[in-house]
C-alpha positions as CSV (number, residue, x, y, z in Angstrom):
1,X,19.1,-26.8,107.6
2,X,16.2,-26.4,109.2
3,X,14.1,-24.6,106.7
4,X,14.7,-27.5,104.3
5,X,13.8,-30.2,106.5
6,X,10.6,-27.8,106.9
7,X,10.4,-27.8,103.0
8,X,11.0,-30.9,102.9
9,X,8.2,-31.7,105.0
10,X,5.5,-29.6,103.3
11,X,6.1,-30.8,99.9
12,X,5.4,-35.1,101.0
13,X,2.4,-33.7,102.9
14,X,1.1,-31.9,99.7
15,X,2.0,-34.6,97.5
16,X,0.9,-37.7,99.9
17,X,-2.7,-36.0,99.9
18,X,-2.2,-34.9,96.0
19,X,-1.7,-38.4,95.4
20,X,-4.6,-39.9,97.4
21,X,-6.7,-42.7,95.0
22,X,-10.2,-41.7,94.6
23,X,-12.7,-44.3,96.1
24,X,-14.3,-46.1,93.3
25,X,-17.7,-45.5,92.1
26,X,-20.8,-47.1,92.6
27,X,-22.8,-45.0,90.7
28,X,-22.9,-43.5,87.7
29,X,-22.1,-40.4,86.4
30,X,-24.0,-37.3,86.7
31,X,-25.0,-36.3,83.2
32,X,-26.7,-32.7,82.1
33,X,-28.5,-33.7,78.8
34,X,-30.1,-32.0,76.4
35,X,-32.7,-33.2,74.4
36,X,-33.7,-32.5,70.5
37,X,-37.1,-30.2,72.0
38,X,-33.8,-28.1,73.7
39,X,-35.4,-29.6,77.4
40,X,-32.1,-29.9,79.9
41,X,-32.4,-33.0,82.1
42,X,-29.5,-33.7,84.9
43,X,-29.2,-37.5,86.4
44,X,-27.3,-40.1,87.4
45,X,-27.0,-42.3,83.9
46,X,-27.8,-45.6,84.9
47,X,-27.1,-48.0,81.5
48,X,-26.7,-47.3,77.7
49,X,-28.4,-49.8,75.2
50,X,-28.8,-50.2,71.4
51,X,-31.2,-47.2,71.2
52,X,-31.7,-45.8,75.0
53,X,-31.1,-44.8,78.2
54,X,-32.0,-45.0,81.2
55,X,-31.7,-41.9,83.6
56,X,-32.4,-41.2,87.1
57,X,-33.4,-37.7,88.0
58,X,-31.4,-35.7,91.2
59,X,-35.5,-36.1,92.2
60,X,-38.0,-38.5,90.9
61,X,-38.1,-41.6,89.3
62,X,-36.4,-43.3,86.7
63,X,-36.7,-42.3,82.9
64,X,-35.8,-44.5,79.7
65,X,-34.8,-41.9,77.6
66,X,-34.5,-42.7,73.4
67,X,-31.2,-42.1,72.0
68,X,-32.9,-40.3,69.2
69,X,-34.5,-37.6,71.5
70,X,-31.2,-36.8,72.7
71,X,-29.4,-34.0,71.3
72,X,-26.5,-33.9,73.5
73,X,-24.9,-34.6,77.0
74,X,-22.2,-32.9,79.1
75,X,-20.1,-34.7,81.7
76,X,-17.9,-32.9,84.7
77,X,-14.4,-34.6,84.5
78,X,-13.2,-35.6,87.7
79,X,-9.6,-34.9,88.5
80,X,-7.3,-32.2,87.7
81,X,-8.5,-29.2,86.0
82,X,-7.0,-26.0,84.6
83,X,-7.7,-23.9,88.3
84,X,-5.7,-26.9,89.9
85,X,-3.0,-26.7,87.4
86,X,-2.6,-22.9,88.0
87,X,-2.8,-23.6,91.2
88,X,0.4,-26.0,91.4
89,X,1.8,-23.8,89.2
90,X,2.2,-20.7,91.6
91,X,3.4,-23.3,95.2
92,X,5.7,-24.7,93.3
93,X,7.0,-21.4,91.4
94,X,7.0,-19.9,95.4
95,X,8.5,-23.3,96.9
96,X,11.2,-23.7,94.3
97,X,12.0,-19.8,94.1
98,X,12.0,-19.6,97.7
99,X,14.4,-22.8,98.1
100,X,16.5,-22.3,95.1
101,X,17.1,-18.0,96.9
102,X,18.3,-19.5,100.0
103,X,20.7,-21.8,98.5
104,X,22.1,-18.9,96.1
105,X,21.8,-16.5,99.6
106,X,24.9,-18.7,100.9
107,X,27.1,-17.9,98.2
108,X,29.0,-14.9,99.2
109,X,28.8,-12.1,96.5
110,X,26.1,-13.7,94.9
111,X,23.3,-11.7,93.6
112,X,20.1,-13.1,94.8
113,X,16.9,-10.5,93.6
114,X,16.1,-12.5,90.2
115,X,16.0,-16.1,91.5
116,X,12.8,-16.0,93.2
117,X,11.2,-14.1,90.1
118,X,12.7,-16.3,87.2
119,X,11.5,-19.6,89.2
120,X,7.8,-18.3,89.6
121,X,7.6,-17.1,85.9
122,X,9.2,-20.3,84.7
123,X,7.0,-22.2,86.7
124,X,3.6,-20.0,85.7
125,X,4.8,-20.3,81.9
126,X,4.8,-24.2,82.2
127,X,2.1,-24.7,84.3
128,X,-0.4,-21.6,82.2
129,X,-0.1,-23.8,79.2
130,X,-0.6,-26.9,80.7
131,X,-4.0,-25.1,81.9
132,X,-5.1,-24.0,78.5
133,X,-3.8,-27.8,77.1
134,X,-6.5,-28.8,80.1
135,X,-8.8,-26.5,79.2
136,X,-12.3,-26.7,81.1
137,X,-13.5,-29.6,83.8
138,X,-16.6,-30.8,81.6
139,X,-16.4,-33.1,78.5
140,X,-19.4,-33.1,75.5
141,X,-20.7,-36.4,74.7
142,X,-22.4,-37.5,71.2
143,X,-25.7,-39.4,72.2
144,X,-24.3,-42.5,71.6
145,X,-24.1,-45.6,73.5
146,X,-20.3,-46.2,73.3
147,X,-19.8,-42.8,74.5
148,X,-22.1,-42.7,77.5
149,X,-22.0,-46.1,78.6
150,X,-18.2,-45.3,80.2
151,X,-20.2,-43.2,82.7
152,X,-23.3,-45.4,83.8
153,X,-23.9,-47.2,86.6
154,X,-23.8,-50.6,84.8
155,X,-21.7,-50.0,81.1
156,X,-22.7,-53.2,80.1
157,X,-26.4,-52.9,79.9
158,X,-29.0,-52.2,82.7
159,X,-29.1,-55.9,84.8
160,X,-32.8,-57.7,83.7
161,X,-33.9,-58.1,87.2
162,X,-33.0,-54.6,88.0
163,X,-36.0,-52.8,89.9
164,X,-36.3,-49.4,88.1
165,X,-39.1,-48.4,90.2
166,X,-36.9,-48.7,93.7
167,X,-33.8,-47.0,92.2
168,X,-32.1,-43.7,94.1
169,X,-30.2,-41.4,92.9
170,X,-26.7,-40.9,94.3
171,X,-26.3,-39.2,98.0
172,X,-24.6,-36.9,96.9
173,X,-24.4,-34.1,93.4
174,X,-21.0,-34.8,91.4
């Protein structure tokens, strides 16, 4: 009784914190983009238009970047990837297995050795395709202003008053 009220335990714990919302953002997104003269520039996107962006550097000012000049951009999803997923896959293979052999451990004549096994491959089958469905935590973006504007700072259009030259970039590298 006591190891499943332990079990118990540890699986809210790892869920409650699992389940935490993220905070929202103030920023925008931190984009690598590469340009049509194959030069890589990484920033905070700060708005989309019509027919340019504007980006601020990890260091230095802002830059108002054509759409034209811009061959493509990569974005880091936030969230679950396919290292999480395999990671879930092989606590809850070990916490099932584990809980599923001590219930079939108080059946008398019952022949315990594959239970723990089964569960963990069972659970590393699901949860390894589910990590290739996942696939990698980055996302290529056409340079296109529908596309990026989901990750600026302001989507709808950098504000008129906005003061370029005063802008910083995010405290921290996402």
């Amino acid at each position: 009784m006591r190891t499943v009220l332990m079990l118990t335990l540890g699986i809210a714990i790892l869920t409650h914190s699992a389940a935490g919302q993220e905070r929202p953002r103030i920023f925008g997104r931190t984009l690598d983009f590469r340009l049509v003269d194959s030069t890589a520039l990484r920033g905070e996107l700060l708005a989309a238009g019509r027919d340019s962006i504007w980006v601020l550097p990890l260091e230095g000012s802002a830059h108002v970047i054509p759409l034209r000049w811009i061959a493509g951009a990569r974005v880091s999803q936030s969230g679950i990837t396919a290292k999480t997923m395999l990671i879930w896959a092989v606590v809850g293979g070990l916490i099932s297995g584990g809980a599923l052999t001590g219930a079939c451990s108080t059946v008398e004549d019952a022949s315990c050795g594959a239970v723990l096994p089964v569960t963990l491959g069972a659970w590393l089958l699901v949860g390894g395709l589910a990590a290739a469905v996942t696939g990698s935590g980055t996302r290529s973006l056409p340079p296109d202003a529908a596309a990026l504007s989901p990750y600026a700072r302001f989507p709808q259009g950098l504000p008129p008053s906005y003061p370029l030259a005063d802008s910083r970039p995010p405290p921290h590298n996402r």
